[in-house]
Z-matrix of the N, CA and C atoms (Angstrom, degrees):
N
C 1 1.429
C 2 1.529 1 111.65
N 3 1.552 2 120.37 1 -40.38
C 4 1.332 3 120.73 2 -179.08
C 5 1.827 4 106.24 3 -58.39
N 6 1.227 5 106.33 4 -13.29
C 7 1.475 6 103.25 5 -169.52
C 8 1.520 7 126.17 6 -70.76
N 9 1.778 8 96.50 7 -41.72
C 10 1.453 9 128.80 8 175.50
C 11 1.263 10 105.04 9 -61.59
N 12 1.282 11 117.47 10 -49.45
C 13 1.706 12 140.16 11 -167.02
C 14 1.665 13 96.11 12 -63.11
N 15 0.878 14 105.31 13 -36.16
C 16 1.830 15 109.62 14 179.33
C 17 1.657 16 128.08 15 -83.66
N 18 1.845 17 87.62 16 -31.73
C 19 1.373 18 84.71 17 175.53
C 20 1.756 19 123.87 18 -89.99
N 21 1.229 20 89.57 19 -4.72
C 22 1.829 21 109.69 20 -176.04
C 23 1.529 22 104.42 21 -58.88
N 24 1.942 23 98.26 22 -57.06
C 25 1.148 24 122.50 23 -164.83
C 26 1.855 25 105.72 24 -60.30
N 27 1.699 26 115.20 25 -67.88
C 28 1.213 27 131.83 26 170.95
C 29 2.196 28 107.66 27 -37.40
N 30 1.410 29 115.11 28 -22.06
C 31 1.483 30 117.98 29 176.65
C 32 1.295 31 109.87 30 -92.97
N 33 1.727 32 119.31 31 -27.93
C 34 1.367 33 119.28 32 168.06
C 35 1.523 34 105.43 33 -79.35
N 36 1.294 35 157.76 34 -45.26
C 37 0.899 36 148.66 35 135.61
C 38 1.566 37 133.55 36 15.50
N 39 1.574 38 95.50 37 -72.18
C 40 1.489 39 103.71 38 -171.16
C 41 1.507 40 104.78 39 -93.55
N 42 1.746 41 119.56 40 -13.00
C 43 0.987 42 112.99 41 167.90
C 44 1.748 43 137.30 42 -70.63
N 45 1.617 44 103.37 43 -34.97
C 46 1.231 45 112.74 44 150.71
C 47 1.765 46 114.57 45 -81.38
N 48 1.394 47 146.34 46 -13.27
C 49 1.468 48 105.19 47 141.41
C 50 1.284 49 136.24 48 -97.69
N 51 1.628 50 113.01 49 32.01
C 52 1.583 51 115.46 50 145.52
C 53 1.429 52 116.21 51 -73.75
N 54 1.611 53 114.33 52 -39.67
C 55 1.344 54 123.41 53 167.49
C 56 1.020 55 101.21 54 -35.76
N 57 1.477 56 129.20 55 -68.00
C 58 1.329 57 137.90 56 -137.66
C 59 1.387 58 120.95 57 -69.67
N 60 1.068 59 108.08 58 -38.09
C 61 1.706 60 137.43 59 168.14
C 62 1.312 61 121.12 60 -63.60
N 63 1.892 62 106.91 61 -47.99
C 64 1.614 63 97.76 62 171.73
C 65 1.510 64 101.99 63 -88.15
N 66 1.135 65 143.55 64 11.90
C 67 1.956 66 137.58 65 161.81
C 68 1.632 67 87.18 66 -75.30
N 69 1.366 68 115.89 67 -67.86
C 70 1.606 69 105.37 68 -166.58
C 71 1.368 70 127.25 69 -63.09
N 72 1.960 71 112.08 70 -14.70
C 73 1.095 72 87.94 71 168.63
C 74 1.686 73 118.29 72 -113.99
N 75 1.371 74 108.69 73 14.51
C 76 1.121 75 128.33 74 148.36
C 77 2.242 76 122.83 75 -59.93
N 78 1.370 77 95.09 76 -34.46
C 79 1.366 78 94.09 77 171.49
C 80 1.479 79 117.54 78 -88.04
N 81 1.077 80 126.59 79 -31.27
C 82 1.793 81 146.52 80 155.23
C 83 1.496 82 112.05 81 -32.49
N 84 1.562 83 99.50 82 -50.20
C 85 1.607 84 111.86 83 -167.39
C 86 1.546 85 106.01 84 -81.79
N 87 1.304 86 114.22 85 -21.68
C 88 1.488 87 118.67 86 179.13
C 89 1.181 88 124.23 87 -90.52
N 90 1.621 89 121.59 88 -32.70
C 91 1.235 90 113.47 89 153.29
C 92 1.955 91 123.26 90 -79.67
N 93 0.988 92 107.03 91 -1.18
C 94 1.494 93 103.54 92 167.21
C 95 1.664 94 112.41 93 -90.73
N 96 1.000 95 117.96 94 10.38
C 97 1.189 96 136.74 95 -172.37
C 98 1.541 97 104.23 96 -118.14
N 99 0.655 98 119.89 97 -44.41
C 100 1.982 99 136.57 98 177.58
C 101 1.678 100 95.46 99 -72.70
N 102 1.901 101 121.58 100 -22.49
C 103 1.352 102 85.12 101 -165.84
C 104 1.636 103 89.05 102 -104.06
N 105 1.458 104 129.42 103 -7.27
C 106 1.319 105 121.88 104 161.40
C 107 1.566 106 140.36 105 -60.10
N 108 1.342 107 139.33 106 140.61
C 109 1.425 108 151.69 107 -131.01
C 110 1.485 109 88.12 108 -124.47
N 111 1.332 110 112.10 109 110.17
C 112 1.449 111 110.78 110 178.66
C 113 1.076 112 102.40 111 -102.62
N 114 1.073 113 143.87 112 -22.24
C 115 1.668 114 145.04 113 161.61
C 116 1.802 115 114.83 114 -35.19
N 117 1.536 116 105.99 115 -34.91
C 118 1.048 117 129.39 116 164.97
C 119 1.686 118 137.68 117 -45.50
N 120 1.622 119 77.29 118 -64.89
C 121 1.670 120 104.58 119 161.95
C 122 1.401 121 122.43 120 -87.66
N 123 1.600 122 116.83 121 -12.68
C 124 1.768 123 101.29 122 171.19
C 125 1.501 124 76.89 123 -91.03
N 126 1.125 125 166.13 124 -24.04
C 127 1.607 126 134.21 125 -162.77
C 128 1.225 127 104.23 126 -70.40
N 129 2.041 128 133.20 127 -2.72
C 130 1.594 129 112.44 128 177.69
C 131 1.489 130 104.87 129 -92.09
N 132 1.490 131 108.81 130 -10.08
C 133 1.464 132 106.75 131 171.22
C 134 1.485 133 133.61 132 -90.69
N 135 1.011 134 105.04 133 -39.88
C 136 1.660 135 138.76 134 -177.46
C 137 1.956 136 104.41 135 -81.52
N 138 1.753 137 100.81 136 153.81
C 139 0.915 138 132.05 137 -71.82
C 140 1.255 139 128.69 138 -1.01
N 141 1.100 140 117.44 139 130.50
C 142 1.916 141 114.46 140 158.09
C 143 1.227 142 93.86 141 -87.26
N 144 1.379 143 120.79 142 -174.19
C 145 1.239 144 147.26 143 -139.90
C 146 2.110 145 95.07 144 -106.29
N 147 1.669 146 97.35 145 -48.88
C 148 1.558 147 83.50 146 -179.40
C 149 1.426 148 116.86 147 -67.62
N 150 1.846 149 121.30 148 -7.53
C 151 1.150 150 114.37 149 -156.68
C 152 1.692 151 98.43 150 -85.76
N 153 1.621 152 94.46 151 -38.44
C 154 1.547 153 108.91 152 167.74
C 155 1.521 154 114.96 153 -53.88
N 156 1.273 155 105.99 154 -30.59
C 157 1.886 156 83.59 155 159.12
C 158 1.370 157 132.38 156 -90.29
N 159 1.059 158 104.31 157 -11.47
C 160 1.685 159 100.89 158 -174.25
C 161 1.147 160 106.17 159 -99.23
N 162 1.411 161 128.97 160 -11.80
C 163 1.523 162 126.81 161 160.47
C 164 1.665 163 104.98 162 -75.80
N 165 1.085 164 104.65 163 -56.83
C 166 2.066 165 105.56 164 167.70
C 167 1.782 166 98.64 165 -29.09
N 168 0.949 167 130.00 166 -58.41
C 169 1.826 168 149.52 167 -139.98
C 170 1.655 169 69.70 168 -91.68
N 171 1.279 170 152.46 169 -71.42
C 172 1.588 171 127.32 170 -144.73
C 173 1.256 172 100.97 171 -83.01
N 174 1.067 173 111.65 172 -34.85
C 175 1.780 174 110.05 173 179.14
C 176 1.600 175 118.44 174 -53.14
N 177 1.398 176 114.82 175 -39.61
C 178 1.303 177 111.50 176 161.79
C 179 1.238 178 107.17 177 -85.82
N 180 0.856 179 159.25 178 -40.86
C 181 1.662 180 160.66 179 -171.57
C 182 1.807 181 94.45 180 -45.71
N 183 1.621 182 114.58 181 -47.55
C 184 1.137 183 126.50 182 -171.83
C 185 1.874 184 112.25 183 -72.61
N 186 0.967 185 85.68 184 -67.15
C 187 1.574 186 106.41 185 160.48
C 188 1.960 187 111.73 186 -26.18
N 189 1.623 188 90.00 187 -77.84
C 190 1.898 189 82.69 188 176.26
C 191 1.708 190 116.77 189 -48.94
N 192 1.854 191 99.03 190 -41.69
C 193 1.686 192 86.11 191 -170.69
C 194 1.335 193 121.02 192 -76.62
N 195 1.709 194 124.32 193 -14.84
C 196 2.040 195 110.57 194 152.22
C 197 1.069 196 101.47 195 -33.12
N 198 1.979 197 118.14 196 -68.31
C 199 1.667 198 126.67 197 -139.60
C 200 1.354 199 91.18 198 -67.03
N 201 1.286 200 144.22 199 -16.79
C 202 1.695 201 136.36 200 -179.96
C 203 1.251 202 102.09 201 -92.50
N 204 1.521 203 147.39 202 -22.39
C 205 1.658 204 142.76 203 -162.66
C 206 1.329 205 75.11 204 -106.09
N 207 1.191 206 157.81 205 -74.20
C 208 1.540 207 154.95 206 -107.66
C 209 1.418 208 97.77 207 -143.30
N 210 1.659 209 127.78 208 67.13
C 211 1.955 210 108.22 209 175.21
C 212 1.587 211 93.73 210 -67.48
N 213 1.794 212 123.32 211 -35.99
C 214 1.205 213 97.61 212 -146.06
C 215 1.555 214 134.55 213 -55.40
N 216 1.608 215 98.76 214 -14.23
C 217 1.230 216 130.47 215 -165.92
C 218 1.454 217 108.14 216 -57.87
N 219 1.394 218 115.82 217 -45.31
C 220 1.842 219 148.45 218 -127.45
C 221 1.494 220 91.98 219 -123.25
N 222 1.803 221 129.30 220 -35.05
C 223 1.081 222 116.03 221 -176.85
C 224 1.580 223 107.03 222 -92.56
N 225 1.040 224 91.38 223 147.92
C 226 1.787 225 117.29 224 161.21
C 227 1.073 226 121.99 225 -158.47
N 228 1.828 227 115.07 226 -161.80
C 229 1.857 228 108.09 227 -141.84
C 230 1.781 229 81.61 228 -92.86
N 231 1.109 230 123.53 229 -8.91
C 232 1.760 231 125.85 230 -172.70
C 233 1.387 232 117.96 231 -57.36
N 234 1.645 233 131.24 232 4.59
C 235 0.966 234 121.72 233 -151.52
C 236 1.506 235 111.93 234 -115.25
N 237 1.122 236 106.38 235 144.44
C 238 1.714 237 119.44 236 -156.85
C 239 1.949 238 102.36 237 -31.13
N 240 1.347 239 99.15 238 132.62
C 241 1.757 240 109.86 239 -172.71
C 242 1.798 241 89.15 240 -122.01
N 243 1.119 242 118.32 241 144.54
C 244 1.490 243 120.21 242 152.68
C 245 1.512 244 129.90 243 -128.75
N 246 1.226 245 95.77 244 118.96
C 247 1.629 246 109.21 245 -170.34
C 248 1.872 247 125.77 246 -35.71
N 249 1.004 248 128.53 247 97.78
C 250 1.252 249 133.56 248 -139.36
C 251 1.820 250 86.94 249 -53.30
N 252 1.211 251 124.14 250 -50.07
C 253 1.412 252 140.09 251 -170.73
C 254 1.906 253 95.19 252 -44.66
N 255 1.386 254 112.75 253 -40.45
C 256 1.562 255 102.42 254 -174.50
C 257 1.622 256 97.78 255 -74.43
N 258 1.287 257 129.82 256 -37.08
C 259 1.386 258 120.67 257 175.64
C 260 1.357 259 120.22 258 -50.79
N 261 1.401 260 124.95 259 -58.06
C 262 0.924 261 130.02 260 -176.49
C 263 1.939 262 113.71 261 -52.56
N 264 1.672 263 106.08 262 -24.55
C 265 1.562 264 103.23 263 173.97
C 266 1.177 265 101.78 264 -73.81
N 267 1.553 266 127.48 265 -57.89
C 268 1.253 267 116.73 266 179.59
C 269 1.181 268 124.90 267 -40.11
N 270 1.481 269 122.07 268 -43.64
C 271 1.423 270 106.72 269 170.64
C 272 1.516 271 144.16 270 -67.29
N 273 1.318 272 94.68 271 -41.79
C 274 2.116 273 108.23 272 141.80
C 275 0.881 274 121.83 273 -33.45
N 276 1.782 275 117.53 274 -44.72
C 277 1.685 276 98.12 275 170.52
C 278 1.063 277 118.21 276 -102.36
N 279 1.669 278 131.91 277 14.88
C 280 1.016 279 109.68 278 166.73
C 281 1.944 280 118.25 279 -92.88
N 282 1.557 281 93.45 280 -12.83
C 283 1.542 282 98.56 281 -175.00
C 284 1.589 283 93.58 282 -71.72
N 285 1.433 284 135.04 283 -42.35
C 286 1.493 285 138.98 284 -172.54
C 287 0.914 286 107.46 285 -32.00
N 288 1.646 287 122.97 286 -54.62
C 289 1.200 288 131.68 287 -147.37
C 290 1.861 289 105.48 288 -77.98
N 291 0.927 290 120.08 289 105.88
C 292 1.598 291 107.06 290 172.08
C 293 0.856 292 127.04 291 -105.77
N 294 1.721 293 165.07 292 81.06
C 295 1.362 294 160.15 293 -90.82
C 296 2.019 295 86.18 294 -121.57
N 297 0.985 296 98.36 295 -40.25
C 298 1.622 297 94.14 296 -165.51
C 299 1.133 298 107.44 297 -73.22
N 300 1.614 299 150.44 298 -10.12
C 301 1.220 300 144.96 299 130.49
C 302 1.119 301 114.78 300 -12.33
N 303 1.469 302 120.39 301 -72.32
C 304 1.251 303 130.02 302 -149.76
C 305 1.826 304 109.49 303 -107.02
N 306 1.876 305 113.66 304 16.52
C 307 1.177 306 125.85 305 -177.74
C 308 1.241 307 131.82 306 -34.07
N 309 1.850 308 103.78 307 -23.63
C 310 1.845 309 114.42 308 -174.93
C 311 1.567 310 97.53 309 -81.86
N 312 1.143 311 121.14 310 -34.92
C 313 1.501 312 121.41 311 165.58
C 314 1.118 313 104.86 312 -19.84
N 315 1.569 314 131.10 313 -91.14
C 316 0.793 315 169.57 314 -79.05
C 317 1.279 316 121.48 315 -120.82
N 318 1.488 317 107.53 316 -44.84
C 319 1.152 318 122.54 317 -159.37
C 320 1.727 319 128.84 318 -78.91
N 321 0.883 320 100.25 319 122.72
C 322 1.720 321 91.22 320 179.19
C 323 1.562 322 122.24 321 -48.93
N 324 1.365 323 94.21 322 153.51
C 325 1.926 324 85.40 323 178.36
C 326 1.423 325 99.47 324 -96.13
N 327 0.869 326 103.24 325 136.61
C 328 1.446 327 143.76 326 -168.28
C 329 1.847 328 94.09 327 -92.04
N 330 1.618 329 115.28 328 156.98
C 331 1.480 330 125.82 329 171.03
C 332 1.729 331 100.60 330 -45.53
N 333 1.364 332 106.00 331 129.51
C 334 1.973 333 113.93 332 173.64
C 335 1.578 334 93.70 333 -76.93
């Protein structure tokens, strides 16, 4: 019986200093971890590519809403003019065009 009695004891033993070893090197591992800069290490991952767009996407998002609080800033005399002479072609060709001339073209068939 003294034998059992010994080996119980000698298993509680080594069982709390296996404990003991993974707490300490469980506390070791946590402050070596506390003294590393992960900002560091996500910068070899980070940006991805979607983040790079949706930061692309606020920058103009940002961008249009100055040019909407502030046009005066954004306007000047540079801004698209059209030559009255090209209007006047456009309108020549649009009167040219007469669709109802050519209406049998055109026309859907209707019930035979």
């Amino acid at each position: 019986m003294k034998t059992n009695n010994r080996d119980f004891i000698r298993s509680c033993w080594e069982t709390l200093l296996v404990a003991a070893i993974i707490g300490f090197l469980t506390i070791f591992a946590v402050k070596a971890e506390s003294n590393l800069n992960f900002d560091a290490l996500n910068g070899l991952f980070t940006p991805t590519q979607s983040e790079r767009f949706f930061q692309a996407g606020r920058a103009d998002f940002e961008r249009e809403v100055e040019i909407f609080n502030h046009p005066e800033l954004y306007l000047r005399d540079d801004l698209l003019q059209i030559d009255p002479e090209l209007i006047e072609q456009m309108d020549r060709y649009n009167s040219a065009v007469d669709f109802k001339r050519n209406d049998g073209e055109y026309e859907l068939y209707r019930d035979r």
